[in-house]
GUPA-304266 format. One record per residue (C-alpha): residue number from 0; residue in one letter; chain; x, y, z. Coordinates in pm, 1 decimal, always signed. Example, Ala and Ser with C-alpha at 12.3 -4.5 7.8 and 13.67 -1.06 7.14 Angstrom:
<pts>
<pt><i>0</i><aa>A</aa><ch>A</ch><xx>+1230.0</xx><yy>-450.0</yy><zz>+780.0</zz></pt>
<pt><i>1</i><aa>S</aa><ch>A</ch><xx>+1367.0</xx><yy>-106.0</yy><zz>+714.0</zz></pt>
</pts>
This chain:
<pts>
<pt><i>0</i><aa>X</aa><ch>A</ch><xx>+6122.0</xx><yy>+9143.1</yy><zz>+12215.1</zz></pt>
<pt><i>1</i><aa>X</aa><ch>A</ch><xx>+6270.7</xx><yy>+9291.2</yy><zz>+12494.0</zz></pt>
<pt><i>2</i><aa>X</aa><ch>A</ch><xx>+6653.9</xx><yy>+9152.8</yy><zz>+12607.0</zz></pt>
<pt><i>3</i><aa>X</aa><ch>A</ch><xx>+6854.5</xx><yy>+9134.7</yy><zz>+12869.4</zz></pt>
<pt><i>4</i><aa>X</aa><ch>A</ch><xx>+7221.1</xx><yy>+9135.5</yy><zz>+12836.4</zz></pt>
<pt><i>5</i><aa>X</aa><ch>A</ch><xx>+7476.4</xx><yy>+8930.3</yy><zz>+13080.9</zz></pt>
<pt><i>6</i><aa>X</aa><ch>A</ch><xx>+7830.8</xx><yy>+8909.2</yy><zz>+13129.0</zz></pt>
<pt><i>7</i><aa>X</aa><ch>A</ch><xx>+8080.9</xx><yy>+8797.6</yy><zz>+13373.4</zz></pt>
<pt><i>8</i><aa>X</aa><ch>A</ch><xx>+8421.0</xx><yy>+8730.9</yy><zz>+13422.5</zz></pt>
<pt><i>9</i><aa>X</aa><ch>A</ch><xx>+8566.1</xx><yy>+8543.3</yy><zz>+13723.4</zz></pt>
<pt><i>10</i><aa>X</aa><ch>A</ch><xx>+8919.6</xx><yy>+8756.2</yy><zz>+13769.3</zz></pt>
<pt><i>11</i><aa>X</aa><ch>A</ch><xx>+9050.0</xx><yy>+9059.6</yy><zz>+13793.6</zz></pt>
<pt><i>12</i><aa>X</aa><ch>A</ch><xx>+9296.2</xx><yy>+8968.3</yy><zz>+13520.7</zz></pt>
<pt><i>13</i><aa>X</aa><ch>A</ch><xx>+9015.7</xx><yy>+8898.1</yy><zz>+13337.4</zz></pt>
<pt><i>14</i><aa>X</aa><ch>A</ch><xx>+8858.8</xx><yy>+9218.6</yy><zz>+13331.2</zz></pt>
<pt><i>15</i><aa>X</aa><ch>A</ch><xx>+9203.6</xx><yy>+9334.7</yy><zz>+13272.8</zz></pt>
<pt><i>16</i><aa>X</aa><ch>A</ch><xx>+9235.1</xx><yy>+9203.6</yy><zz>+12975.1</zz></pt>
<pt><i>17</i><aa>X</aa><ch>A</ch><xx>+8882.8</xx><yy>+9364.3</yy><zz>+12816.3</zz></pt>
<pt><i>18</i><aa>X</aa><ch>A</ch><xx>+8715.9</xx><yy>+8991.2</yy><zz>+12850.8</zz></pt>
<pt><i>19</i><aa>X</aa><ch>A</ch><xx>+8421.7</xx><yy>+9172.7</yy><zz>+12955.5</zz></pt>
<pt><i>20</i><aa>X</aa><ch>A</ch><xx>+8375.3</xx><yy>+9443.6</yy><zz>+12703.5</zz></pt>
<pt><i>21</i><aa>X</aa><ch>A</ch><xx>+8474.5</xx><yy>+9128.4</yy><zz>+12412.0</zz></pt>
<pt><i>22</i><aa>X</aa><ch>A</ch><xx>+8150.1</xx><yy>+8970.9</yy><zz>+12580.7</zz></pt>
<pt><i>23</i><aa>X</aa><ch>A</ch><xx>+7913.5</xx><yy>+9268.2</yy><zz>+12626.4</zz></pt>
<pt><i>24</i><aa>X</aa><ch>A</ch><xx>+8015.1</xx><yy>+9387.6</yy><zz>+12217.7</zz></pt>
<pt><i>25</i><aa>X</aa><ch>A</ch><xx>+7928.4</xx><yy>+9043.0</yy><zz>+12106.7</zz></pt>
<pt><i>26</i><aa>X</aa><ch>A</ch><xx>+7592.8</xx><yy>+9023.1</yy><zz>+12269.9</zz></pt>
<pt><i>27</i><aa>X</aa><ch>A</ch><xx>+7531.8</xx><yy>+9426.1</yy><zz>+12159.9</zz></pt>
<pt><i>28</i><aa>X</aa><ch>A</ch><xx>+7598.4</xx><yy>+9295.0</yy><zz>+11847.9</zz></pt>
<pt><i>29</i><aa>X</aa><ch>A</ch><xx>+7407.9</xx><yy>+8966.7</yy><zz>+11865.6</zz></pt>
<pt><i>30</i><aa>X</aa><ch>A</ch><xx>+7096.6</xx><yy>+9183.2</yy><zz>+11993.1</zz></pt>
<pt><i>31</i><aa>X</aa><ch>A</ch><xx>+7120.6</xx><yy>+9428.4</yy><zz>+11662.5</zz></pt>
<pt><i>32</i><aa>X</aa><ch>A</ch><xx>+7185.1</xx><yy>+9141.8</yy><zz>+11437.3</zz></pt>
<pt><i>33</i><aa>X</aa><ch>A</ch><xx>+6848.9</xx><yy>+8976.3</yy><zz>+11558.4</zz></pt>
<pt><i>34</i><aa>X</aa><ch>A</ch><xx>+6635.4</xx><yy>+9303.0</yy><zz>+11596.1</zz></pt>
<pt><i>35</i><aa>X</aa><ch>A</ch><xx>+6597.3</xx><yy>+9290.3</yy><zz>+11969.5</zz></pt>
<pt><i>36</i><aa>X</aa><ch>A</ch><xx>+6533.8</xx><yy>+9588.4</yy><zz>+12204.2</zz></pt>
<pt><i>37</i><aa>X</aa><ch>A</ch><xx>+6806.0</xx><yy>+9581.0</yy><zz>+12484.2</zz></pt>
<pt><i>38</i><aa>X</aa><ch>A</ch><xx>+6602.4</xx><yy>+9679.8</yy><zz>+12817.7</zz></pt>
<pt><i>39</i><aa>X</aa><ch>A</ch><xx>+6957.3</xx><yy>+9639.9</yy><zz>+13015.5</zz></pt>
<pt><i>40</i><aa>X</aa><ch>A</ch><xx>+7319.3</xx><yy>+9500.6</yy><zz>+13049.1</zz></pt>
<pt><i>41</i><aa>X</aa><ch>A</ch><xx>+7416.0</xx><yy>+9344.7</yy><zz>+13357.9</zz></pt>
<pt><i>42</i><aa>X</aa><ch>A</ch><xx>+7785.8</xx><yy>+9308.1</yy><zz>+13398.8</zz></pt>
<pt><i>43</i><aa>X</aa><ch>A</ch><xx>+7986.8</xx><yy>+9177.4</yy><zz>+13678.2</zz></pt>
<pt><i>44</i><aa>X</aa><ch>A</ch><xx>+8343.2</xx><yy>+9196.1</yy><zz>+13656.9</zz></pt>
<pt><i>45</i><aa>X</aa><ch>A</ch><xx>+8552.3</xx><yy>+8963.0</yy><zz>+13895.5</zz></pt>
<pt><i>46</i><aa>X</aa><ch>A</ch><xx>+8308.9</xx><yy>+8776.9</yy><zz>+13997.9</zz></pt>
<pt><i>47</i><aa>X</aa><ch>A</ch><xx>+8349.5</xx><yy>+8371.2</yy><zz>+14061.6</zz></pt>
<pt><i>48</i><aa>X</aa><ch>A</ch><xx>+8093.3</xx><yy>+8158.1</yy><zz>+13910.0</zz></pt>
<pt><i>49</i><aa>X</aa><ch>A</ch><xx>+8031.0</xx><yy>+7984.0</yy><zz>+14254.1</zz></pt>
<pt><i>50</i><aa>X</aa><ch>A</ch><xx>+7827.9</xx><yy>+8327.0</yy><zz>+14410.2</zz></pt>
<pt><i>51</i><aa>X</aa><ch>A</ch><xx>+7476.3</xx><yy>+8292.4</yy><zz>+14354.9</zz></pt>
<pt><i>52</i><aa>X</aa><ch>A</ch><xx>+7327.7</xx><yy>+8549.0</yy><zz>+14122.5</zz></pt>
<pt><i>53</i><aa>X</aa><ch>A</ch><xx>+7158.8</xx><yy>+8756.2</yy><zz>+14389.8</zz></pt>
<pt><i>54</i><aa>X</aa><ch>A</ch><xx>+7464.9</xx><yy>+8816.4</yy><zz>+14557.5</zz></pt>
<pt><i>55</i><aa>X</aa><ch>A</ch><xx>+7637.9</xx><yy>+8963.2</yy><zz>+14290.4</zz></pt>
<pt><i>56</i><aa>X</aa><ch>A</ch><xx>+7604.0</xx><yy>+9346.5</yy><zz>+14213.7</zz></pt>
<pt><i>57</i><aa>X</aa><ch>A</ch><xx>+7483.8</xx><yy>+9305.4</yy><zz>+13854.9</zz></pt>
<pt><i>58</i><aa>X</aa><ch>A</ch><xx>+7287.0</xx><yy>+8946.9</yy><zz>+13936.6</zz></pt>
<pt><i>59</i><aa>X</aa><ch>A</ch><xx>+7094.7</xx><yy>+9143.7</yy><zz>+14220.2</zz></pt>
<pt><i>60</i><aa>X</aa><ch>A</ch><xx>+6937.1</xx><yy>+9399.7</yy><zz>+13992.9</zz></pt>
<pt><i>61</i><aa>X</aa><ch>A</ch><xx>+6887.8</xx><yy>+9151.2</yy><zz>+13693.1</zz></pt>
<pt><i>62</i><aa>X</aa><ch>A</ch><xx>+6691.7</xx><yy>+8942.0</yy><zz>+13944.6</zz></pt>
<pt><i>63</i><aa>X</aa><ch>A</ch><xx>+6477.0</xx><yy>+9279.1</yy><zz>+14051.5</zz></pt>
<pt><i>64</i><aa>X</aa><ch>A</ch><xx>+6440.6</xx><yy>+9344.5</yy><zz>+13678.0</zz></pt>
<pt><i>65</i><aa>X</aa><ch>A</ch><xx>+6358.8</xx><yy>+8987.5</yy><zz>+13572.4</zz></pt>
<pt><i>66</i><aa>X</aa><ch>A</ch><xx>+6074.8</xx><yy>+8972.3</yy><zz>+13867.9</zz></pt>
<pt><i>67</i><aa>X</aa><ch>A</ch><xx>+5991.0</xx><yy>+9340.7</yy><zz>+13736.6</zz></pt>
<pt><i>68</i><aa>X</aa><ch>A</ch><xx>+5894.0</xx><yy>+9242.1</yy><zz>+13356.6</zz></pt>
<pt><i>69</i><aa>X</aa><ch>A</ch><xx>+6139.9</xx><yy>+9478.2</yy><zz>+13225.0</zz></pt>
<pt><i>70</i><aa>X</aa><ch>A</ch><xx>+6260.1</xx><yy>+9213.7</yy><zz>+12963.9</zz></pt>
<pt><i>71</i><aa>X</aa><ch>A</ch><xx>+6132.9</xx><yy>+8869.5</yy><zz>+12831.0</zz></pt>
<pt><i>72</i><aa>X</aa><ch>A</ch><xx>+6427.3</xx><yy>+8707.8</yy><zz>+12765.6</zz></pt>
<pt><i>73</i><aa>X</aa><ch>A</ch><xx>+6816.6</xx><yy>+8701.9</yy><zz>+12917.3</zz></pt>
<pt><i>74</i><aa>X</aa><ch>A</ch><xx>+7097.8</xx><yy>+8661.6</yy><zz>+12640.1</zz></pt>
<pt><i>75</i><aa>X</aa><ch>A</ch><xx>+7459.2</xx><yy>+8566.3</yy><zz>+12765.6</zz></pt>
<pt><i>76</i><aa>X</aa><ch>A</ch><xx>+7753.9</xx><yy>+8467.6</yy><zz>+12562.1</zz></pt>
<pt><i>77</i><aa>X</aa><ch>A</ch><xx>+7818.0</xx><yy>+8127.8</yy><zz>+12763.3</zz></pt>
<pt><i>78</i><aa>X</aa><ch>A</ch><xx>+7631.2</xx><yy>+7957.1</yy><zz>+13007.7</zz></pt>
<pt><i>79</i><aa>X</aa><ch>A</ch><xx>+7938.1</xx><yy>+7928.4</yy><zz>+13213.4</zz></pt>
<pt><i>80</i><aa>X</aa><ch>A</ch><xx>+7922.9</xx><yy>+8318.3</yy><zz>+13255.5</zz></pt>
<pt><i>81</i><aa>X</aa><ch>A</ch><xx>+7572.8</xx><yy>+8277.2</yy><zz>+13421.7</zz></pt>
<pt><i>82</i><aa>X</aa><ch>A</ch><xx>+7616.2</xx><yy>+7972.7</yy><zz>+13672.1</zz></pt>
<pt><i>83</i><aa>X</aa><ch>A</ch><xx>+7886.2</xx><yy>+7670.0</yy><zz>+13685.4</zz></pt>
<pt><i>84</i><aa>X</aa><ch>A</ch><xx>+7591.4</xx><yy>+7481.1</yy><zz>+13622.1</zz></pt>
<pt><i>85</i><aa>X</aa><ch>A</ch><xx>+7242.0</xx><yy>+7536.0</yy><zz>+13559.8</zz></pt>
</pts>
């Protein structure tokens, strides 16, 4: 199955601190763990939950993807990195 991967964090001290790259290794490793094929990771650093997904740099071309068929399913570590509520 073809994956997506997702991750966000809402500050700059955020991405500071590697937040990002803790999420993104998790989900690599998630992904390799499970036996899926990784068609692309999407991250967006410093980015508040609030913005809708197509206006974010990352959300934009996950949406293009996504509407593309380039993957069947979207992994994130939270849901909270994806939308302050769904």
């Amino acid at each position: 199955m073809r994956v997506a991967l997702y991750a966000r964090v809402s500050s700059e001290g955020q991405a500071d601190r590697g937040t990002i790259e803790a999420q993104i290794d998790f989900l690599r490793r998630y992904a390799e763990l499970h036996g899926l094929d990784v068609a692309g990771e999407y991250l967006d650093p410093a980015v508040h939950g609030p913005v809708p997904l197509g206006e974010r740099p990352a959300g934009r071309r996950l949406v293009g993807d996504a509407k593309a068929g380039k993957f069947q399913k979207l992994i994130m570590y939270r849901t909270d990195r994806f939308a302050r509520s769904l």
